[in-house]
C-alpha positions in Angstrom: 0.0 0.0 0.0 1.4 3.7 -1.2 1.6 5.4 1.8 4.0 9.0 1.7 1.3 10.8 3.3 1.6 9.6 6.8 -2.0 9.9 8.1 -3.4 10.8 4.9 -4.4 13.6 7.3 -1.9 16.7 8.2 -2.6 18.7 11.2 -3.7 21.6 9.8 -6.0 20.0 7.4 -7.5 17.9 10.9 -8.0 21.4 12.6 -9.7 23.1 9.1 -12.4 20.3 9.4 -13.0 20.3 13.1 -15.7 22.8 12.9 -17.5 21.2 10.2 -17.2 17.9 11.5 -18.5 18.6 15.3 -21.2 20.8 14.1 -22.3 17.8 11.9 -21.9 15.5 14.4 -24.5 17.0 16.6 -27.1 17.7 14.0 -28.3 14.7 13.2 -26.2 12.6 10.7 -25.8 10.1 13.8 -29.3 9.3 13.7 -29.0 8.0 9.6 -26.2 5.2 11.0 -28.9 4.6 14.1 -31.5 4.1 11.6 -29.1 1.6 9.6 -28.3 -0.5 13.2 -31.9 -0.6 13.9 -32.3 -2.7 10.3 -31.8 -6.6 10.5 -28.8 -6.1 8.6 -26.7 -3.8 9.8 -24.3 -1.8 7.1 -20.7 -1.1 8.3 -19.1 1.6 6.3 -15.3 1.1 7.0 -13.9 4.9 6.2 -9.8 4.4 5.1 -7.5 6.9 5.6 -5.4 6.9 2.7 -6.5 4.5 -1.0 -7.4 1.1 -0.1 -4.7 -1.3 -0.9 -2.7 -4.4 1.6 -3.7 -2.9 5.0 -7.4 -3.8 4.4 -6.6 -7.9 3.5 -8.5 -9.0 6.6 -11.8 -7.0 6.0 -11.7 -7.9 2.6 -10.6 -11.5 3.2 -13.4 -11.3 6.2 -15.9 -10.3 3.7 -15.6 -12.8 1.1 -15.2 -15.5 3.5 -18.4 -14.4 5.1 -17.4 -13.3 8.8 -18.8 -10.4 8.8 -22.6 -11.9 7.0 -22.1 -14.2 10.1 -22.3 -11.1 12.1 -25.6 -9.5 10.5 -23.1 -6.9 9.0 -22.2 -6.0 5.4 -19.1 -4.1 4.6 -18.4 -1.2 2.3 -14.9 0.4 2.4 -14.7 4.2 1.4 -11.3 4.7 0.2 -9.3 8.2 1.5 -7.3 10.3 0.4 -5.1 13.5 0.2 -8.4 16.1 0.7 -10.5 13.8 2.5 -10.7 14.1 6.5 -11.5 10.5 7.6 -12.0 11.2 11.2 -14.3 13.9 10.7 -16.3 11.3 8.4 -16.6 8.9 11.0 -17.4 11.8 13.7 -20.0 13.2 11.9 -22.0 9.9 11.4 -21.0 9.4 7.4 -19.1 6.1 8.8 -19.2 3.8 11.8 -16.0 2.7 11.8 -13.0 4.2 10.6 -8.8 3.1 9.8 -6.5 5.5 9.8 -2.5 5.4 9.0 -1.7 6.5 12.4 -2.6 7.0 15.6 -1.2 10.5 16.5 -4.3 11.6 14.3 -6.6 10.1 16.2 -4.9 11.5 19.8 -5.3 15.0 18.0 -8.7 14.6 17.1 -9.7 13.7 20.4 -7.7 17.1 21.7 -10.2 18.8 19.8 -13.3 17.3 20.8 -14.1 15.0 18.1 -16.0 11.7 19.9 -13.8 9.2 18.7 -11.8 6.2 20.5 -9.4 3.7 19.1 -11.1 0.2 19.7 -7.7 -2.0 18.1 -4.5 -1.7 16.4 -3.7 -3.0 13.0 0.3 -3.0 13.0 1.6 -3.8 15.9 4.4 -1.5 14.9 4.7 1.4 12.5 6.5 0.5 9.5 7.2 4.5 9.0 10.7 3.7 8.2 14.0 6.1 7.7 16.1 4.5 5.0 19.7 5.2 3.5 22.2 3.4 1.9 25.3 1.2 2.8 27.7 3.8 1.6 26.4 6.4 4.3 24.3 4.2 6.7 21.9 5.3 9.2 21.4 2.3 11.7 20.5 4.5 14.7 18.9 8.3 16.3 22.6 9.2 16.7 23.8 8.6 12.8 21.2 11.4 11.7 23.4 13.9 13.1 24.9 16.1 10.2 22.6 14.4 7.6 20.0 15.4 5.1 16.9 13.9 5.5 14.2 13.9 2.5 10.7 13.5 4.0 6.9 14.6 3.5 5.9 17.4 5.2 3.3 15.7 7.1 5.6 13.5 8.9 8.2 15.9 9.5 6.8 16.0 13.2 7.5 12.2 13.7 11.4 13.6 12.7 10.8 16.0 15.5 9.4 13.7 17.9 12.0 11.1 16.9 14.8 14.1 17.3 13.3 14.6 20.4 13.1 11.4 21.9 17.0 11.1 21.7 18.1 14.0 23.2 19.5 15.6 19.3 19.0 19.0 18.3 16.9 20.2 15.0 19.2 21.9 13.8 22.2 19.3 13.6 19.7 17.6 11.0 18.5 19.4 8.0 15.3 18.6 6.3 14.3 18.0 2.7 10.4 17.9 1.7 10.2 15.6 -0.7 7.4 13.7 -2.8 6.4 9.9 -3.3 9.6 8.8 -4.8 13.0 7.2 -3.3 15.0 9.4 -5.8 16.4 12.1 -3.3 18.5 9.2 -1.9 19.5 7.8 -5.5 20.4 11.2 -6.6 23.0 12.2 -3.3 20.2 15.0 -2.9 19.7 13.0 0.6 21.5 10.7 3.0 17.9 9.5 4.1 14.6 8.9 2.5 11.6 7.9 4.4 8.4 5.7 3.7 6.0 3.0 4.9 8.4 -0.5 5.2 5.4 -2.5 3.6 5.4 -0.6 0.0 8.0 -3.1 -1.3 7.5 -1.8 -5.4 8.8 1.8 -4.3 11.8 0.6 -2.3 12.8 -2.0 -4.8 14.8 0.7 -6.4 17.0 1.2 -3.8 18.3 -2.8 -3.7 20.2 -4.4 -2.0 22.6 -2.0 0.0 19.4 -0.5 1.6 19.4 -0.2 5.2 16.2 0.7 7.3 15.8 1.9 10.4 12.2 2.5 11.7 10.5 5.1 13.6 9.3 2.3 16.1 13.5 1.3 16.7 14.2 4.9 17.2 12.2 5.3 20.1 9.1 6.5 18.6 6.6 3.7 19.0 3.0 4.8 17.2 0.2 2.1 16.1 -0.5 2.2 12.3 -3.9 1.0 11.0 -5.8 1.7 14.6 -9.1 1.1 14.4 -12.0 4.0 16.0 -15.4 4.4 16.2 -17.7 7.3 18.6 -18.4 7.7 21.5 -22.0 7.0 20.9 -21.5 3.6 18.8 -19.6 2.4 21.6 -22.1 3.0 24.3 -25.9 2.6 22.0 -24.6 -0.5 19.7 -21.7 -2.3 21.5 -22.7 -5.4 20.1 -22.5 -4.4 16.6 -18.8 -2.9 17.1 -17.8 -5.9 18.9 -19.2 -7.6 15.7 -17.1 -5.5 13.5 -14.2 -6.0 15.3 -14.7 -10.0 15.9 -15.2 -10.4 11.7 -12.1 -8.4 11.2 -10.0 -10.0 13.5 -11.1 -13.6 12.0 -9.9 -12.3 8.4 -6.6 -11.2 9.6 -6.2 -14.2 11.0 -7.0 -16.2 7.4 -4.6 -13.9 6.3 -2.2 -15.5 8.2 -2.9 -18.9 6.7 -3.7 -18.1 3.0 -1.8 -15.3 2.3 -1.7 -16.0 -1.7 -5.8 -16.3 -2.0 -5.8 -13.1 0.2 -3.7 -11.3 -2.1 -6.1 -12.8 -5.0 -9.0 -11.3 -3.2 -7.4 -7.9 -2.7 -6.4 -8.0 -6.3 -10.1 -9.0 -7.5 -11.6 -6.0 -5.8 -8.8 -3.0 -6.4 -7.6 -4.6 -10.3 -5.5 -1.6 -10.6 -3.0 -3.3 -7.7 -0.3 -5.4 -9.3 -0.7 -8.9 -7.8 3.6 -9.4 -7.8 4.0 -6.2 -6.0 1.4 -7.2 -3.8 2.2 -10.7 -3.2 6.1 -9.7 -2.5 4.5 -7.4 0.1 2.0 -9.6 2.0 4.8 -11.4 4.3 5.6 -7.6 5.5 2.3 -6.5 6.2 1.9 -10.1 7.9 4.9 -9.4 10.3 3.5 -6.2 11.1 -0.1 -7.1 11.9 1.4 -10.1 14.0 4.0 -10.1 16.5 5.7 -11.0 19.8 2.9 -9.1 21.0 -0.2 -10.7 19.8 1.1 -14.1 20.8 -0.2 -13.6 24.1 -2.7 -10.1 23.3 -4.4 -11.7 20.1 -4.6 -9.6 16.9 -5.1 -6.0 17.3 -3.8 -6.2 20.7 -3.1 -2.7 22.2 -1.8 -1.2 25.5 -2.7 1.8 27.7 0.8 2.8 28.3 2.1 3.0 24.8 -0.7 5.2 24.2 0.4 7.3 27.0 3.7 7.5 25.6 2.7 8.7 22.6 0.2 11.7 24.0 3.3 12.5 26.1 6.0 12.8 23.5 3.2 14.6 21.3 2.1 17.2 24.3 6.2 17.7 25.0 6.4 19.3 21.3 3.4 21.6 21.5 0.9 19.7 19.1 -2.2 19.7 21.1 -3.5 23.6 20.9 -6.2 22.7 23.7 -4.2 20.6 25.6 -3.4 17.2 26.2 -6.1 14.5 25.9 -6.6 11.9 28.6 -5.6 8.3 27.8 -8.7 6.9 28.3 -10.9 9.0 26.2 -8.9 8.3 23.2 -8.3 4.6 23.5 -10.2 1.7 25.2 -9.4 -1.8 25.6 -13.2 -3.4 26.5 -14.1 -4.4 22.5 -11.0 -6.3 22.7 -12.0 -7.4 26.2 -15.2 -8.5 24.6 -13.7 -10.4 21.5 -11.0 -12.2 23.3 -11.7 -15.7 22.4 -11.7 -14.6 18.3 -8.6 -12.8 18.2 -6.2 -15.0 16.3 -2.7 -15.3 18.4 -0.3 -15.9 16.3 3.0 -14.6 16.3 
């Protein structure tokens, strides 16, 4: 899955949309989804942050293997994008249950009182990786120092945060915007490039003397893919998001076991994928939706602390204008409390 654009949502694009979407979600857009969840069938709208590509497998794989049917639900995904605000989408009732890239969007959503929670986590870890070459490595925070590093403007904060973390100064780093290409490393323009681990076709031009070194390794250890929904769908239909939840956890774990069929699946709904790009890709988004963690936690596993780490690190560099959200209103652990016993652990 392309993914340059961090969150598919910058920070000031979030706080352009805030008014829109809390005015909307107050005015009665809430009551359509009510009016869906009060059918026999209820219709879960999955809202994506970014273009659908390999970090939706398990819902689709769910879907065509009929989890969620066995639910009483029926999926549709709405794909993102560059000028689409996900989380105000989901806030303001157009979809029940959203995905974003990352969860610092969600933590400043939440800052600015739009009702929604994460409910799970994707990737374990955040393949936002920093990558260079073996002529000039970067292998840890402390190799930056005195480089160039090419990276979209939307994730220069995780620089900062990353920076930050390990005690270096800004301005011993200097910083390139650059687009969706690895070519400011190819060209010398860079000594780093930066990108999403799991996009295998855009780093397959840099070969075999790439060397990565990811945003989780450095110290800065976000959730990708996290999972929200409101306030109010948690407390008026908690059966259907445990639902939601339970079907999508089932077709991460098939996943697991047929990753070539899942890949065929992905490919027969999105043709415009390339199915070698895609099947050289699966393992990676495999490892990242399972690891050491969810061999005791179950998929989508989670923890109140890391969260905590991350609205610290965020509130230490000034990002939340209103001040800090607490921890518990923009994460709970009770669906995954609830679905326990269908949470593949694998590992």
């Amino acid at each position: 899955m392309t993914r340059y654009m961090l969150d598919g949502l910058s920070r000031r694009n979030l706080l352009r949309n805030m008014g829109v979407a809390a005015g909307a979600a107050f005015t009665g857009s809430v009551v359509g989804i009510d009016r869906v969840w009060g059918a026999d069938t209820f219709a879960v709208t999955l809202q994506l942050g970014w273009l659908a590509g390999n970090g939706i497998l398990g819902e689709l794989a769910a879907d065509e293997q009929g989890f969620f049917a066995e639910e009483g639900l029926t999926l549709e995904v709405v794909p993102g994008g560059p000028n689409i605000d996900g989380v105000a989408s989901v806030a303001s009732g157009r979809a029940n249950l959203g995905s974003i890239s990352s969860s610092p969007s969600l933590m400043l959503a939440r800052s600015q009182g739009l009702p929604v929670k994460c409910i799970a986590a994707g990737y374990q870890q955040h393949p936002f990786t920093y990558f260079s070459l073996e002529k000039n490595p970067v292998r840890e925070p402390k190799d930056l120092v005195g480089k160039t590093v090419a990276t979209n403007g939307t994730a220069r904060i995780l620089l900062q945060a990353l920076l930050a973390a390990n005690d270096i100064s800004e301005d011993q780093v200097e910083v390139l915007v650059m687009g969706a290409d690895m070519s400011p490393l190819l060209t010398g323009q860079a000594d780093v490039v930066t990108g999403w681990k799991t996009n295998i076709n855009a780093l397959s031009v840099l070969g075999e003397d790439r060397v990565d070194m990811t945003l989780w390794d450095a110290g800065i250890q976000l959730y990708a893919n996290p999972y929200y929904v409101t306030d109010s769908s948690l407390a008026q239909h908690p059966d259907q998001v445990s639902g939601m939840l339970r079907a999508i956890a089932r077709g991460w774990g098939w996943v697991h076991d047929n990753p070539e069929a899942a890949v065929d699946i992905l490919v027969g709904r999105y043709p415009n994928l390339d199915r070698e790009s895609e099947l050289a890709a699966v393992d990676s988004v495999i490892d990242f939706s399972f690891g050491e963690a969810t061999v005791s936690g179950g998929w989508g596993t989670m923890t109140r602390e890391n969260w905590q780490a991350q609205i610290d690190i965020y509130d230490r560099l000034g990002q939340f204008e209103n001040g800090a959200p607490a921890v518990d209103d923009v994460m709970t652990l009770s669906v995954l409390e609830d679905i326990s016993s269908a949470r593949p652990t694998y590992g």
